[in-house]
C-alpha atoms as one frame of an Amber mdcrd trajectory, in Angstrom:
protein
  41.173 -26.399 -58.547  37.633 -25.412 -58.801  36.776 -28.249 -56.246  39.245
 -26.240 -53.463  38.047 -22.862 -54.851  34.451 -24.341 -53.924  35.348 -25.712
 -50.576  37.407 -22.393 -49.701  33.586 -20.799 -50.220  32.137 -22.869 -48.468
  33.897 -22.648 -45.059  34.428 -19.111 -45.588  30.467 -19.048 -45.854  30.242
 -21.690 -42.592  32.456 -18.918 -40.696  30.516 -16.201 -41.761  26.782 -17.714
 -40.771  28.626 -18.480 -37.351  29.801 -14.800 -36.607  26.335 -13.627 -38.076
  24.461 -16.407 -35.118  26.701 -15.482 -32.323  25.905 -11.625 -33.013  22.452
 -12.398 -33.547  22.435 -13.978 -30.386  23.901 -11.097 -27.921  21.317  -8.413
 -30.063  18.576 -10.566 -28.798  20.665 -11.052 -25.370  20.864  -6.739 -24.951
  17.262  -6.722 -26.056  15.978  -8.766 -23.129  17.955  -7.187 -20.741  16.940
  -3.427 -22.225  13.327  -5.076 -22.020  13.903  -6.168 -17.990  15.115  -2.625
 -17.278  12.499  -0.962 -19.330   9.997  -2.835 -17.036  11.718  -1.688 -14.047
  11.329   2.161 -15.591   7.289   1.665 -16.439   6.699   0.319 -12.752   8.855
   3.001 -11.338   6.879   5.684 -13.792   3.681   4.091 -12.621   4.520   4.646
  -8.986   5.679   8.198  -9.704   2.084   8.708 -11.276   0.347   7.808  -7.989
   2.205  10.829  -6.661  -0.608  13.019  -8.369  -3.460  11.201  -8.528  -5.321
  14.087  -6.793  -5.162  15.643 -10.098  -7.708  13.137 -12.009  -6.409  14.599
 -15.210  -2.755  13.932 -15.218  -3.004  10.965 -14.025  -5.492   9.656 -16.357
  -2.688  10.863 -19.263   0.391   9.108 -17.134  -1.874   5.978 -17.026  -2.718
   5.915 -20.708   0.906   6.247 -21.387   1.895   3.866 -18.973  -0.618   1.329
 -20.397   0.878   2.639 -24.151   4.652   1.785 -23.157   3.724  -1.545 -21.726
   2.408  -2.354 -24.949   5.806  -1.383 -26.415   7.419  -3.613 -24.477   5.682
  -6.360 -25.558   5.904  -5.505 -28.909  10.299  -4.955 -28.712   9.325  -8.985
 -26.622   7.472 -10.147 -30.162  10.567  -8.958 -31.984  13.542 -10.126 -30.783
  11.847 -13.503 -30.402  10.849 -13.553 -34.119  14.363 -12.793 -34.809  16.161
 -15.001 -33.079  13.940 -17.216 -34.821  14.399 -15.693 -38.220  18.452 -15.549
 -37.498  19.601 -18.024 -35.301  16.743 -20.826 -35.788  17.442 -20.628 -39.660
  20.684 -20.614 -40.339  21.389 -23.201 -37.705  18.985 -25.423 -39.464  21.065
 -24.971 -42.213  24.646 -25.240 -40.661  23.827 -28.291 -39.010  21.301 -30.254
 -41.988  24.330 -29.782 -44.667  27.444 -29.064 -43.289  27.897 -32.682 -41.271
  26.963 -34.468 -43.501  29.105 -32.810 -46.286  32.609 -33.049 -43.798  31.383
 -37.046 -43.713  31.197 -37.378 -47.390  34.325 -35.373 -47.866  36.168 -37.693
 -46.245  35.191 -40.620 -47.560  35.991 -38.779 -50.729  39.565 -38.103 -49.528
  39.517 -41.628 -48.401  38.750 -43.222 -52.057  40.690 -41.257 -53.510  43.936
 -42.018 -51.270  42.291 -45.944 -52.296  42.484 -44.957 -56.293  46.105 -43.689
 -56.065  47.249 -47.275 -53.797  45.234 -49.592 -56.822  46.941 -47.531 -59.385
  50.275 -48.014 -58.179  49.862 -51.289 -57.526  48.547 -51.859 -61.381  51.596
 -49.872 -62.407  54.385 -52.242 -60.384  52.348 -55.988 -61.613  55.289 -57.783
 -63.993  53.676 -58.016 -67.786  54.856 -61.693 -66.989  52.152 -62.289 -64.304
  49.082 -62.480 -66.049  46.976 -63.216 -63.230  48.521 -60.428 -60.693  47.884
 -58.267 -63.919  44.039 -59.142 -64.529  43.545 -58.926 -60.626  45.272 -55.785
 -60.394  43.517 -54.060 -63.405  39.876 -55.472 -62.001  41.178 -53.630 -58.367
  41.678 -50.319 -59.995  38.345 -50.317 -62.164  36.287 -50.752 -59.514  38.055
 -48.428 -57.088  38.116 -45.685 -59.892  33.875 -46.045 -59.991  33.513 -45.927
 -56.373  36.282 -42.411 -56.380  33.918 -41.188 -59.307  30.614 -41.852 -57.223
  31.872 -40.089 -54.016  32.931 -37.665 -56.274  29.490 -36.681 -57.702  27.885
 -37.504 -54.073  30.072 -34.607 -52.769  29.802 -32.408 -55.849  26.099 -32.851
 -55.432  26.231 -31.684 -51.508  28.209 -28.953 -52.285  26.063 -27.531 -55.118
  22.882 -28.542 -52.880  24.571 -26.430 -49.981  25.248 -23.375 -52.278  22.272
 -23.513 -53.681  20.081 -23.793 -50.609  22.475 -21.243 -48.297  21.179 -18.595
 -50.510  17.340 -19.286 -49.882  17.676 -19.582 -46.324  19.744 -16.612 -45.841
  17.116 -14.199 -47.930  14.221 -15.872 -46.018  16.149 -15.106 -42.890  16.759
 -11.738 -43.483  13.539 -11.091 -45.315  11.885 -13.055 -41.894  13.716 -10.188
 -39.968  13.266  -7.371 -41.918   9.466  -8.565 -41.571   9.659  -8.680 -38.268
  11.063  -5.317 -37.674   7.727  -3.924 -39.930   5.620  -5.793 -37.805   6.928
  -4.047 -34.795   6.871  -0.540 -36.194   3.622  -0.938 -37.683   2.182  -2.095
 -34.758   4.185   0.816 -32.708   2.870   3.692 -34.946  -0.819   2.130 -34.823
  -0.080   2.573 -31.083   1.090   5.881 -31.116  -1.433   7.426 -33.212  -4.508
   5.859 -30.394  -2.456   8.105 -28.325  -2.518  10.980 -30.563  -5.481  12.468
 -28.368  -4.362  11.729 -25.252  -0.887  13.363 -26.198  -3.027  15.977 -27.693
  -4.625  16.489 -24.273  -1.541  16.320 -22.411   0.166  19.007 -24.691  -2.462
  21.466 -23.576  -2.467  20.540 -20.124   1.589  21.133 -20.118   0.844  24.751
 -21.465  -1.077  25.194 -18.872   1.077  23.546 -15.981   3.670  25.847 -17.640
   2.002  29.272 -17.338   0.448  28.191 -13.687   4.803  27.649 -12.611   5.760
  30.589 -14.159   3.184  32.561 -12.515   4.055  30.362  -9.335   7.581  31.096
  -9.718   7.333  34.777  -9.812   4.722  35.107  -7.313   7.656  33.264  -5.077
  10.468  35.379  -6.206   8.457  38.292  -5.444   7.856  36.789  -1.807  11.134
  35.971  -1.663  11.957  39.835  -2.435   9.958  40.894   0.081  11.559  38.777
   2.686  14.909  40.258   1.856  13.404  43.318   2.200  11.758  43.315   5.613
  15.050  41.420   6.770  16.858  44.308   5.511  14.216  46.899   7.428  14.004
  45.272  10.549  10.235  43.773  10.203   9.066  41.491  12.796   9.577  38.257
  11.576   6.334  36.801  12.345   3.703  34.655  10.418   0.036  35.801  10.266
  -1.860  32.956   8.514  -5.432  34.312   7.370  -6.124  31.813   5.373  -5.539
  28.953   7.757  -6.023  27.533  10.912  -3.438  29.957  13.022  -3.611  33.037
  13.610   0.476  33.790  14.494   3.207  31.487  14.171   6.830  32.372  14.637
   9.390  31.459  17.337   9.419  32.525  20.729  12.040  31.714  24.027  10.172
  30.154  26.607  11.192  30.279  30.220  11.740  27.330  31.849   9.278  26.571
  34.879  11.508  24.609  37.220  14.624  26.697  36.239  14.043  30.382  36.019
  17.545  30.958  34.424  16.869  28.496  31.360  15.854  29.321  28.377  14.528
  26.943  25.204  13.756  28.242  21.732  10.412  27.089  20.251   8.005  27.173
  17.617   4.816  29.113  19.029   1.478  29.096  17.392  -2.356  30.400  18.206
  -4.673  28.327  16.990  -8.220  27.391  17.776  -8.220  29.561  21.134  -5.373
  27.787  22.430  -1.755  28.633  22.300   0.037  25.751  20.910   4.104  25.184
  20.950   6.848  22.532  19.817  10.393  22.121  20.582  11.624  20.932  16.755
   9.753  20.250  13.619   9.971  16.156  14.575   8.353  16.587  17.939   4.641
  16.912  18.252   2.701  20.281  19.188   2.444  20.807  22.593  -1.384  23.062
  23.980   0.436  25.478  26.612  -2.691  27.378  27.299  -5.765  25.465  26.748
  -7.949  28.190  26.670  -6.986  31.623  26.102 -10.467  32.887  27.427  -9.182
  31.952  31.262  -5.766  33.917  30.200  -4.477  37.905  30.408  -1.167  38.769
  28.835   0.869  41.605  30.109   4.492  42.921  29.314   7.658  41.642  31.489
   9.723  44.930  32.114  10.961  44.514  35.367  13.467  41.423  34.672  16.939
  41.742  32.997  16.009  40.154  29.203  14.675  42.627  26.715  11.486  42.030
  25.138   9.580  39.943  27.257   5.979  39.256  27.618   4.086  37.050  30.679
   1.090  34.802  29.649  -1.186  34.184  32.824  -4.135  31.666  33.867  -5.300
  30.511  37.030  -3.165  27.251  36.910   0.088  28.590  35.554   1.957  31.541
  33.855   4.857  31.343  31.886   7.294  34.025  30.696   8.256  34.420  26.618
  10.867  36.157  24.955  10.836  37.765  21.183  13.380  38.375  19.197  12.661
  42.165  19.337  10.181  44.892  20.545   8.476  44.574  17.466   7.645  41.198
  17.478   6.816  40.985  21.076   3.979  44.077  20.493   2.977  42.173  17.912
   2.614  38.685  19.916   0.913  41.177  22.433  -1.865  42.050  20.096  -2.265
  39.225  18.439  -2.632  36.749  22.157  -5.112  39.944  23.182  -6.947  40.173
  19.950  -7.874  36.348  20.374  -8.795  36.201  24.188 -10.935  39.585  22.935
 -12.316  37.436  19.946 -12.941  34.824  22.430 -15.333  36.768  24.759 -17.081
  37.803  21.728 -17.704  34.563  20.216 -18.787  33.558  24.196 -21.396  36.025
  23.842 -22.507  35.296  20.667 -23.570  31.986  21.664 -25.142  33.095  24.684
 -29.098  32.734  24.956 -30.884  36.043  24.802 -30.851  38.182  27.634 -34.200
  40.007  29.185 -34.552  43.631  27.243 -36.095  45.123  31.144 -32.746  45.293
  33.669 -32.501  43.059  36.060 -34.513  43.533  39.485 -31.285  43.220  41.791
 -29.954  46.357  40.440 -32.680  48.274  42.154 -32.241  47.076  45.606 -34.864
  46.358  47.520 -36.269  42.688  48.302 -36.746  42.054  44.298 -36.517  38.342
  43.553 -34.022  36.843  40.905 -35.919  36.133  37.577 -35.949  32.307  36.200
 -32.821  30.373  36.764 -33.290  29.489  32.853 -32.443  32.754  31.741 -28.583
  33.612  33.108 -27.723  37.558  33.644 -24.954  39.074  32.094 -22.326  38.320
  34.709 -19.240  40.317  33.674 -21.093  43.478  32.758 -23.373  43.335  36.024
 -20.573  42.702  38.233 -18.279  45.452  36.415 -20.830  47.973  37.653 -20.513
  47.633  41.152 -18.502  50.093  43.311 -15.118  50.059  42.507 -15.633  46.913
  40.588 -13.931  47.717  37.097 -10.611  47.770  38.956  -8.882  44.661  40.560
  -9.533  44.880  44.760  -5.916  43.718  45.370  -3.633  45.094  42.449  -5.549
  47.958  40.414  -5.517  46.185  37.288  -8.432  47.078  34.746 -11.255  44.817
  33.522 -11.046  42.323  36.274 -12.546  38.912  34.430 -12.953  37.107  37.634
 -14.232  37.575  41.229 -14.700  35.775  44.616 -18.218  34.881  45.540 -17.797
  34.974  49.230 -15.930  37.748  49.552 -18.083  40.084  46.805 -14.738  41.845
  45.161 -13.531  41.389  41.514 -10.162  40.665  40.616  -7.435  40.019  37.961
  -6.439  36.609  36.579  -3.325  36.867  38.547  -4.783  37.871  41.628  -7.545
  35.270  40.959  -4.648  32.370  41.134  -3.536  34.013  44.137  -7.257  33.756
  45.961  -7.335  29.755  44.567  -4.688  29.074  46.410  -5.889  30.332  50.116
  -8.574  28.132  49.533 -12.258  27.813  49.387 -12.926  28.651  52.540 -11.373
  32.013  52.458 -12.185  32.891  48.961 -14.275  30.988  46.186 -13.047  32.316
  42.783 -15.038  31.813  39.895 -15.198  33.387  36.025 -17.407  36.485  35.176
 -17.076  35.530  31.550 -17.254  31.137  31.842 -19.210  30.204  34.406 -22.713
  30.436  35.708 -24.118  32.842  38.082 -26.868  33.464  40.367 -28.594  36.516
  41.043 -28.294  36.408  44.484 -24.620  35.792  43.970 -24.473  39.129  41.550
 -26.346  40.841  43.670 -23.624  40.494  46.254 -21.324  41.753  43.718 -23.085
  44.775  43.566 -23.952  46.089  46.890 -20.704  44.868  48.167 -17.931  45.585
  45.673 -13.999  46.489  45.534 -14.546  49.851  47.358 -16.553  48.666  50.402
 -14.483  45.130  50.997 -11.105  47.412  50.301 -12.606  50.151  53.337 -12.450
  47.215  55.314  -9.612  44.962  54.592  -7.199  47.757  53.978  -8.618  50.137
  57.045  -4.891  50.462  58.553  -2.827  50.414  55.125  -1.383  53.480  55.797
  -0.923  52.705  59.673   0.956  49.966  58.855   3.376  51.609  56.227   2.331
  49.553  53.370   2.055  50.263  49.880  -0.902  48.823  47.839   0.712  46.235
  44.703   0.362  47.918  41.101  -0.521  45.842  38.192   3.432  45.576  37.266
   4.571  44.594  40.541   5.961  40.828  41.645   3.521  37.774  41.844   5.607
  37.302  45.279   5.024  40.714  46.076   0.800  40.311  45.170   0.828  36.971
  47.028   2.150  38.562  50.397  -0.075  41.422  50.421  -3.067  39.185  49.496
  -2.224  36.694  52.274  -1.736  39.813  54.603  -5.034  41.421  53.866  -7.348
  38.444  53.850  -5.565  35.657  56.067  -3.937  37.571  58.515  -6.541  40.589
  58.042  -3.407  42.620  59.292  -4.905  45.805  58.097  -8.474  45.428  59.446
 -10.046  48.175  62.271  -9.492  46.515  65.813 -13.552  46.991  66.286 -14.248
  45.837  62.427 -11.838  42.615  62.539 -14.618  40.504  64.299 -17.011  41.160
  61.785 -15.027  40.872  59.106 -14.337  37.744  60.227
């Protein structure tokens, strides 16, 4: 009985250290795999780090933490290998160095013994009459009854050697795994406290971060408030940028140049002296006027849309559209502020100028000073006769004139006299490009009012009406062709000379 009661104990022991492998084995199993995705979090952390390393001090802390979990996953590596060798390694050394060899000697046990009860039932059944049968019989059972008795201790001795030993190799296993598990958080709190200052560091540097977005955060809710706000008053809805590169940004509809009747939304900007525009955030920005200095804005209030402003050069013009009459006045201002700012900058860069006034304002046979030293064209020219007023339209300011024929005119107008040609009219800048003083001198003693006597002598003969600033560029271009290709309004005696 106590033989079975030990052998029960013993397989329910054998069980036990199998259940107590297998569940050993899938621990170390979710280990590695919570290792392998660990990984994959520190090398995704580490890339989210490089997201700020213009800051120098955060990611300095992200790295040192980075560096600080790495170690931690080579520590959890360290433990799960030291127990599957304190678990699984052990105990399997001892499943597999006893328990064979006891099954083996427990059968041959069972095997004698099934021996023992044959020879003693033979020895029982030999005839008292048969001596021999008798003696042999007798001799069969002695000898099998000493080999049943040595299996007998053999096996008792495995089993006590098994019970005895199971119990030191399952305390050094668990005492090799408890050890293991101090190692690791021994050598994870030696790890954290290194960190201690850089967590230290970081702690303050949070506060920080945290005041800085809740300062940030109100400072946008308070924009935001005052978005709702002008939205709800009507503001223009424009973007004045004095702390970067443009000056106004918003959107604007641009007329199409090849279809008058199409209109495109886009995103308008002045920047650098140049108006800039793009058609959606992916495209790229588009220069529309390359230099604003060569440019005059004027309002559009003669065609059917409302709020509409005209953007000229001597190349091109090109109608836009606001969204109200606010925001056009305030495109207005803001185009005529920087062609103003332009000018000034020009001058600024301009070499001196002689202090005595030039010697071809006094007439005579004076001779032009040094070609090194370049007069003030625009304000020379603008004191001619009639010569702060375009010749052709009336316009103010006139930025540009014609060296052949002596007049000053209007960027418009000045596009108009490029395109009869050179040999009718040779425009150039007042405010970009060189001049002579022979060639301002012409300026002078010529001028709007004494070319105008001449090339609009018979205006009122023939029924026509001078342009105004507002009117038509068709309108402008007729009457310009008129007066100085046809010279349809010049004296009969003055037309040869004026030719």
């Amino acid at each position: 009985l106590k033989l079975e009661h030990f052998e029960a104990d013993v397989s329910v022991l054998e069980t036990q250290l199998d259940k107590v492998m297998k569940l050993c084995g899938k621990m170390v199993e979710a280990g590695q795999a919570y290792n392998a995705a660990n990984q994959l979090f520190l090398t995704g952390l580490a890339e989210l780090s490089m997201y700020n390393k213009k800051d120098g001090a955060i990611t300095n802390c992200l790295n040192q933490f980075n560096q600080g979990l790495q170690e931690m996953v080579s520590f959890h590596t360290m433990l799960f290998d030291q127990t599957q060798r304190a678990i699984s390694h052990q105990l399997t050394n001892l499943c597999t160095q006893f328990l064979p060899q006891m099954v083996e000697t427990r059968r041959e046990f069972v095997r004698i013994g099934e021996d023992l009860e044959t020879a003693a039932m033979k020895n029982a059944q030999v005839s008292r009459h048969k001596a021999g049968d008798a003696e042999r019989a007798s001799h069969l059972l002695l000898a099998t009854r000493k080999c049943y008795q040595h299996f007998a201790l053999d096996y008792c001795l495995q089993l006590n050697t098994f019970k005895t030993q199971q119990r030191i190799d399952i305390l050094n296993s668990v005492f090799s795994f408890v050890h293991a598990q101090f190692t690791f958080f021994h050598q994870g709190f030696d790890l954290l406290r290194d960190l201690e200052p850089t967590m230290k560091t970081m702690a303050a540097q949070l506060s920080q971060l945290s005041t800085d977005c809740a300062a940030k955060r109100k400072d946008l809710e308070n924009t935001h408030l005052l978005v709702q706000q002008r939205d709800a008053s009507g503001e223009p809805m424009v973007s004045p940028c004095p702390e970067g590169d443009d000056i106004i940004q918003g959107y604007l509809f641009k007329r199409s140049r090849r279809k008058s009747k199409t209109w495109k939304r886009c995103w308008f900007s002045i920047r650098d002296n140049q108006l800039i525009y793009r058609k959606s955030h992916k495209e790229e920005n588009v220069v529309l006027f390359e230099d604003l200095r060569l440019c005059a804005v004027k309002s559009l209030d003669h065609i059917d849309r409302r709020s509409c402003f005209e953007l000229l050069s001597v190349q091109k013009c090109c109608a836009l559209q606001a969204d109200s009459e606010q925001l056009k006045q305030a495109w207005l201002s803001a185009l005529q502020g920087s062609i103003d700012l332009a000018y000034r900058e020009t001058a600024d860069t301009q070499l001196p100028q002689p202090k005595e006034p030039p010697p071809l304002l006094c007439g005579g046979d004076c001779s032009p000073g040094p070609p090194a030293q370049r007069l003030p064209a625009l304000g020379v020219a603008l004191r001619g006769p009639g010569n702060h007023l375009c010749c052709d339209c009336g316009e103010e300011d006139p930025r540009w004139a014609s060296i052949n024929l002596g007049v000053t005119m209007c960027i418009e107008c000045s596009g108009i006299h490029r395109s009869l040609g050179v040999h009718l009219s040779k425009v150039r800048s007042l405010t970009l490009d060189s001049w002579e003083a022979e060639q301002l001198k012409l300026l002078c003693v010529l001028g709007n009012n004494v070319i105008n006597r001449i090339y609009e002598a018979r205006c009122s003969e023939e029924g026509r009406v001078k342009p105004r600033t507002d009117s038509l560029r068709a309108e402008k271009e007729t009457w310009i062709k008129e007066k100085y290709v046809e010279k349809r309004f010049v004296q009969n005696g003055s037309s040869d000379g004026a030719r």
